[in-house]
N, C-alpha and C positions, 0 to 999 in steps of 0.2 A: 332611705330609698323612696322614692316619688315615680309611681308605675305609670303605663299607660298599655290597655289591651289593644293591639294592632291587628286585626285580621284581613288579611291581603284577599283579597277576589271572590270574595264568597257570592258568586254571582249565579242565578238562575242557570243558566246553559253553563257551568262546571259542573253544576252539584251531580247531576246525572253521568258524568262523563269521569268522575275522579272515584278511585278504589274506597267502596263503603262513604259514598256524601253524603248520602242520607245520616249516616251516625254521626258522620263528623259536621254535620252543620246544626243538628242536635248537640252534638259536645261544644262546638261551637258557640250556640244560643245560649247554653246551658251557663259558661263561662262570661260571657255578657254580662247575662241576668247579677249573679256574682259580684261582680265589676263593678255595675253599677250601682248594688246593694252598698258595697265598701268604697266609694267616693273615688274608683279607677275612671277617668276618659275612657272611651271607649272608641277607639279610631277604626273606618272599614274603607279598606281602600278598592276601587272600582279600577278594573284595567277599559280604557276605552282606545279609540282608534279613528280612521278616517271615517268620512261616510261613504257606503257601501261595503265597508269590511266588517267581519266576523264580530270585534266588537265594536260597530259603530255605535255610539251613546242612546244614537234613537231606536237600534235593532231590538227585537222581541230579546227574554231572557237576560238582557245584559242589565239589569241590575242588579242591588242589593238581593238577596234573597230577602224577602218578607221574615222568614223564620229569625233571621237574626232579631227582628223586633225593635227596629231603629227606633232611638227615642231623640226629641227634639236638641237634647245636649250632646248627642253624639255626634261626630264627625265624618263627612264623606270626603276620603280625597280622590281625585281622578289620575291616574296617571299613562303612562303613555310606554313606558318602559319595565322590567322586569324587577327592575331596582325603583322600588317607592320612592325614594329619596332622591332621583332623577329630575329633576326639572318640574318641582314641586314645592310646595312647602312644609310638607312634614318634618322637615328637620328642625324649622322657625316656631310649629305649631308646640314640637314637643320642650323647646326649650324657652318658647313663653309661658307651659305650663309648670316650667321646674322639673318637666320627665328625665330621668338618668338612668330609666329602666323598662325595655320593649318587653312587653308580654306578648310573644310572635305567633300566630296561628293562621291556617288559612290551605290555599292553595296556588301555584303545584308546590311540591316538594322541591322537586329537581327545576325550577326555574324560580319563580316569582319568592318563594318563602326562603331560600338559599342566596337569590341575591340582597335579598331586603337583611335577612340575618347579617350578610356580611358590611354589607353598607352600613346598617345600622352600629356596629361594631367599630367600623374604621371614622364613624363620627362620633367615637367616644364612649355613645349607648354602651350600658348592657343590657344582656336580652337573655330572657328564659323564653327558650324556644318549647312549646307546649309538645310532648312527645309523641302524643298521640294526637295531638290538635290539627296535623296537616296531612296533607296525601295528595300521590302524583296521580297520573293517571290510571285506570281502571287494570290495565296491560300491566301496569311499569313502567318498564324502558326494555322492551323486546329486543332491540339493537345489539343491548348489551348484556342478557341472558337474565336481566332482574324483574321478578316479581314486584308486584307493589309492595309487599311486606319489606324485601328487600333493597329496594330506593328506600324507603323510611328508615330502616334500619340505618343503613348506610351514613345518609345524610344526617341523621343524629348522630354517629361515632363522627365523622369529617369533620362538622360542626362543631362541635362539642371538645375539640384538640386543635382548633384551628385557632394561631396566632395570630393577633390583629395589633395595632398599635394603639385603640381606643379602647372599649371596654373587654369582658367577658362575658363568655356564653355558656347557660348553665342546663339543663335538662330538667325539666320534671313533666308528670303526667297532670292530666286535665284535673284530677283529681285531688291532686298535691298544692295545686296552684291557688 
């Protein structure tokens, strides 16, 4: 198994707006550091957009978070969809590095870390989606009566049973990992 840590959007303007950022971009960092201790890539993908929109590339907040602690070997990808692997080249970067296994963390839960797990999976990947590693927004999903606790919950049992015809996807905590 040949890993790669993937953190989807850990950007300045989520950290504040996603249930408990501040912890998870600390558990986040903290997994990095890690990674890069044990010779993991370490990929951090940037969600951008037009200019004048929410993430326009030059707008305030819309980078890396600094806490992540990017180092010169690690990887910025930009993408434009919710699905990393969208019109990008994370698929080319992880299979010239011999990756056959996403280590998934980030943000949201219910968009950006849900679609990348499952794309990831239908392009063979497997992925240990970090359990505690991700979180939707501060609310939840109001619409649909769920707390944060319970999008997270959720989306790890979906996740976690969901059939793909590439790899599998397996749970464990920041800790574990």
């Amino acid at each position: 198994m040949k890993a790669a840590l993937v953190v989807v959007d850990l950007q300045e303007l989520l950290i504040p707006v996603v249930w408990r950022g501040e912890e998870l971009v600390d558990r986040i960092s903290s997994l990095a550091r890690k990674a890069r201790r044990n010779g993991m890539p370490v990929i951090a993908l940037r969600q951008v957009g037009a200019p004048g929109t929410e993430f326009d590339p030059e707008a305030p907040g819309t980078g890396i978070s600094p806490r992540l602690g990017l180092e010169p070997a690690d990887v910025v990808i930009h993408k434009t969809a919710t699905d990393a692997f969208y019109r990008t080249d994370l698929a080319a970067l992880l299979a010239e590095r011999g990756v056959d296994t996403v280590v998934l963390t980030g943000v949201a839960t219910d968009y950006c870390v849900d679609a990348t797990a499952r794309s990831a999976l239908s392009h063979g990947l497997d992925v240990v989606l970090v359990s505690d590693g991700h979180a939707p927004a501060a609310d939840g999903d109001p619409e649909a009566g769920l707390t944060a606790e319970q999008v997270i919950d959720r989306h790890n049992r979906i996740l976690s049973r969901a059939i793909h015809p590439g790899g599998e996807l397996r749970l464990l905590a920041a800790a574990d990992v």
